[in-house]
C-alpha positions as CSV (number, residue, x, y, z in Angstrom):
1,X,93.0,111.9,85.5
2,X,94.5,108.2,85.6
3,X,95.4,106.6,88.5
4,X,99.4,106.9,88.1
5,X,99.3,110.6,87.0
6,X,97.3,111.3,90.3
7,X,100.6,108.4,92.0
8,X,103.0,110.6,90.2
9,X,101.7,113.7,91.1
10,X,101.3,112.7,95.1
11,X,105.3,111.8,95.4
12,X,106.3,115.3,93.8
13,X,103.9,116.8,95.9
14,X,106.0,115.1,99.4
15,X,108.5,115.6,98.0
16,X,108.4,119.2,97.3
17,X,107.0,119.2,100.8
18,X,110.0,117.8,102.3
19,X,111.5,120.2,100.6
20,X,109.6,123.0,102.1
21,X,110.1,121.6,105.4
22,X,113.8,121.5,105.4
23,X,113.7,125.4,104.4
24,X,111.8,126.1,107.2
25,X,114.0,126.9,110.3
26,X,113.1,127.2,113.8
27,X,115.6,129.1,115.9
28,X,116.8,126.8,118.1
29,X,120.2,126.8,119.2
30,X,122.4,129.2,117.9
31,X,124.4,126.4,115.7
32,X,122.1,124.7,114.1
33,X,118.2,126.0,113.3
34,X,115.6,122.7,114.0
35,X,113.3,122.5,110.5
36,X,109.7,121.0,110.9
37,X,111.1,118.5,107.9
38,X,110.1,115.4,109.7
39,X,106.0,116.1,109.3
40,X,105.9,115.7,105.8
41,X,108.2,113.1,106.2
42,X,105.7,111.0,108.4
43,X,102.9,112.3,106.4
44,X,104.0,110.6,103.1
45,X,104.0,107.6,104.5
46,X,100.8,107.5,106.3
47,X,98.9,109.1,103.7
48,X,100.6,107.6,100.7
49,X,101.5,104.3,102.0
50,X,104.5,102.4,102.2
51,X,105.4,102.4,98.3
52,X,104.6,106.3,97.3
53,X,105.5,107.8,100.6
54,X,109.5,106.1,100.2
55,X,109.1,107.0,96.4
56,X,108.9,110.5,97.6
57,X,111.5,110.8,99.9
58,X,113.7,109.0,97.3
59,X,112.7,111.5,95.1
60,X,113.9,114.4,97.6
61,X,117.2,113.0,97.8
62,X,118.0,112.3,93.9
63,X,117.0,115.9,93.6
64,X,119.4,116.9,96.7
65,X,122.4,114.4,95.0
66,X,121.7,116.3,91.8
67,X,122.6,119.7,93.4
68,X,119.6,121.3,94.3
69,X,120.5,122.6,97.8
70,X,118.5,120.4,99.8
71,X,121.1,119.0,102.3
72,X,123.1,122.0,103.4
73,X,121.2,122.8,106.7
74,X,123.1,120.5,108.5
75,X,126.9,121.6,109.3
76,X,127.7,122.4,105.7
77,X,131.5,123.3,106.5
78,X,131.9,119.9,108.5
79,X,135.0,118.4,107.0
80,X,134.0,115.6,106.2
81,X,136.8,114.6,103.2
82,X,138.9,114.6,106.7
83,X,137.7,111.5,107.9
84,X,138.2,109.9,104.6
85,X,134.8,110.2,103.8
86,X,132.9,108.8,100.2
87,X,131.9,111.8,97.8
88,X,128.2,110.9,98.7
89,X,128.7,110.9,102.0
90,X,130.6,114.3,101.5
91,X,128.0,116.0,99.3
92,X,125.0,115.0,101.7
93,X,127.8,115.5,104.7
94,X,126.3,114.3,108.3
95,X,122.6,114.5,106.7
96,X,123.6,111.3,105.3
97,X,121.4,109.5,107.9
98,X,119.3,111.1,108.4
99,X,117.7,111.1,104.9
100,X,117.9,107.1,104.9
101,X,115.9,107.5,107.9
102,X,113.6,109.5,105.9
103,X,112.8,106.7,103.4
104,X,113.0,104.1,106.5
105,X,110.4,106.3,108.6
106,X,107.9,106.7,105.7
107,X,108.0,103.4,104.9
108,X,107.1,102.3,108.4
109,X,104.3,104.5,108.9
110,X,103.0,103.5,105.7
111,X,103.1,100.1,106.5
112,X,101.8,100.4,109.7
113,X,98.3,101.7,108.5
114,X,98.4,99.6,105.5
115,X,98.6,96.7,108.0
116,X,95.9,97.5,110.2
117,X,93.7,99.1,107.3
118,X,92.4,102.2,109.4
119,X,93.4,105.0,110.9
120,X,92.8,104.4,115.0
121,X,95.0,105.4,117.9
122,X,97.0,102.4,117.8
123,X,98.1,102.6,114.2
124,X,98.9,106.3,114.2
125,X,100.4,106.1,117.6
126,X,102.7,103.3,116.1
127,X,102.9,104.7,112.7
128,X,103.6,108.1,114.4
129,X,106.1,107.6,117.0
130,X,107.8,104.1,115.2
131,X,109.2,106.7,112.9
132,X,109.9,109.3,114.6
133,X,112.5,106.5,116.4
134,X,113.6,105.1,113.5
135,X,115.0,108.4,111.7
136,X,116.6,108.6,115.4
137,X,117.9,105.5,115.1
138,X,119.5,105.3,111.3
139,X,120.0,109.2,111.6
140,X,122.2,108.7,114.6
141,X,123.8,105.4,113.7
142,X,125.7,106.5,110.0
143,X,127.2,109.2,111.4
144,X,128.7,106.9,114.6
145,X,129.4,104.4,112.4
146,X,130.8,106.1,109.4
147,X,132.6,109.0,111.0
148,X,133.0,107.3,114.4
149,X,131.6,109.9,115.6
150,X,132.2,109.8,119.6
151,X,129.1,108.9,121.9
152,X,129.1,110.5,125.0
153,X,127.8,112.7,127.6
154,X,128.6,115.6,125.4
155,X,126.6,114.0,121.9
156,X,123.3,113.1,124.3
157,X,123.9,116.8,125.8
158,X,123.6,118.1,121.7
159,X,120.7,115.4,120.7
160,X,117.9,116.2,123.9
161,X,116.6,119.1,122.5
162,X,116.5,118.0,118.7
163,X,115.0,114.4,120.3
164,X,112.2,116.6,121.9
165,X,111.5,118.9,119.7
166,X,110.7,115.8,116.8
167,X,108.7,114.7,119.6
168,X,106.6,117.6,119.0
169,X,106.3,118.2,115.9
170,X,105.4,113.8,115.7
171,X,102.7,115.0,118.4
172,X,101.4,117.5,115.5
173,X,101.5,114.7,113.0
174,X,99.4,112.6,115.5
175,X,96.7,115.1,116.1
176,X,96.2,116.0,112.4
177,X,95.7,112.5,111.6
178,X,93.5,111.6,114.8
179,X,91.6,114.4,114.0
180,X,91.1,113.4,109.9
181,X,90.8,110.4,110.7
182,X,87.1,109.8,109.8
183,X,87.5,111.4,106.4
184,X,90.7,109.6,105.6
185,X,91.2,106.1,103.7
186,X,94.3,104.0,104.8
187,X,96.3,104.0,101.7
188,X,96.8,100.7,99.5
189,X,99.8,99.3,97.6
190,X,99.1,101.5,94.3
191,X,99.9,98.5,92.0
């Protein structure tokens, strides 16, 4: 098999894994189930780099744009049209962020290792927890920004246990790789 069947085949497999991830819910809090969707997230960057491992998480959301129902575990009656919100924005509703994080935190991870060329605790740890904060970041800040959504006591009430719970599933993401380690090679820019 050539080398950009095996590139072509390694984004569809993220992304289907991203997929897969989002469909998995954790009961969590009775509003809104936590999904384990940020591991293969993370994964696709650190495995695939920092050009396949966006490519898949770009992937995921054209398919979710096109109508596969990829984005609905997030509030899926929030009215968004309300607060004069873009047809994107409506169709992907507060997820919006969230999966430009996605690319963003893939990207970073797969950079990181790229950059130090080997999988060691201060690359994972950076590649690991770097994203984790950065879908935080850009997940959070559309929302705020494009809904002015309010930040307050009650908003860091709602995010803690989402915050901690990505903590933990990044800690499982950080042991896998720690323990692979030795059998893994630091992906390369596939061009």
């Amino acid at each position: 098999m050539n080398k950009a069947a095996v590139n072509i085949i390694l984004v569809l497999l993220f992304a289907l894994l991203t997929a897969v991830g989002g469909a998995i819910k954790i009961p969590f809090l009775p509003y809104h189930p936590n999904t384990v969707q940020i591991i293969p997230v993370i994964l696709a960057g650190a495995l695939l780099g920092s050009t396949r491992g966006p490519l898949s998480q770009l992937l995921f959301i054209f398919l979710g744009l096109l109508g596969l129902p990829l984005f609905n575990e997030l509030a899926p009656t929030f009215p968004t049209a309300a607060f004069g919100a873009s047809a994107l924005f409506a169709r992907t509703g507060l997820k919006a962020g969230w999966l430009m994080g996605f690319v963003a935190a893939s990207y970073l991870a797969g950079r990181v290792v790229e950059y130090s060329r080997r999988y060691d605790f201060a690359s994972i740890s950076a590649a690991v927890w770097g994203s984790v904060f950065l879908i935080y970041m850009i997940g959070l800040g559309v929302p705020i920004v494009a809904l002015k959504v309010p930040y307050g006591p009650t908003f860091i009430d709602w995010l803690w246990p989402f915050f901690v719970a990505d903590l933990a599933k990044g800690l499982l993401v950080f042991i896998f790789l720690m323990n692979m380690r030795k059998v893994l090679t630091p992906p390369t820019d596939p061009a």
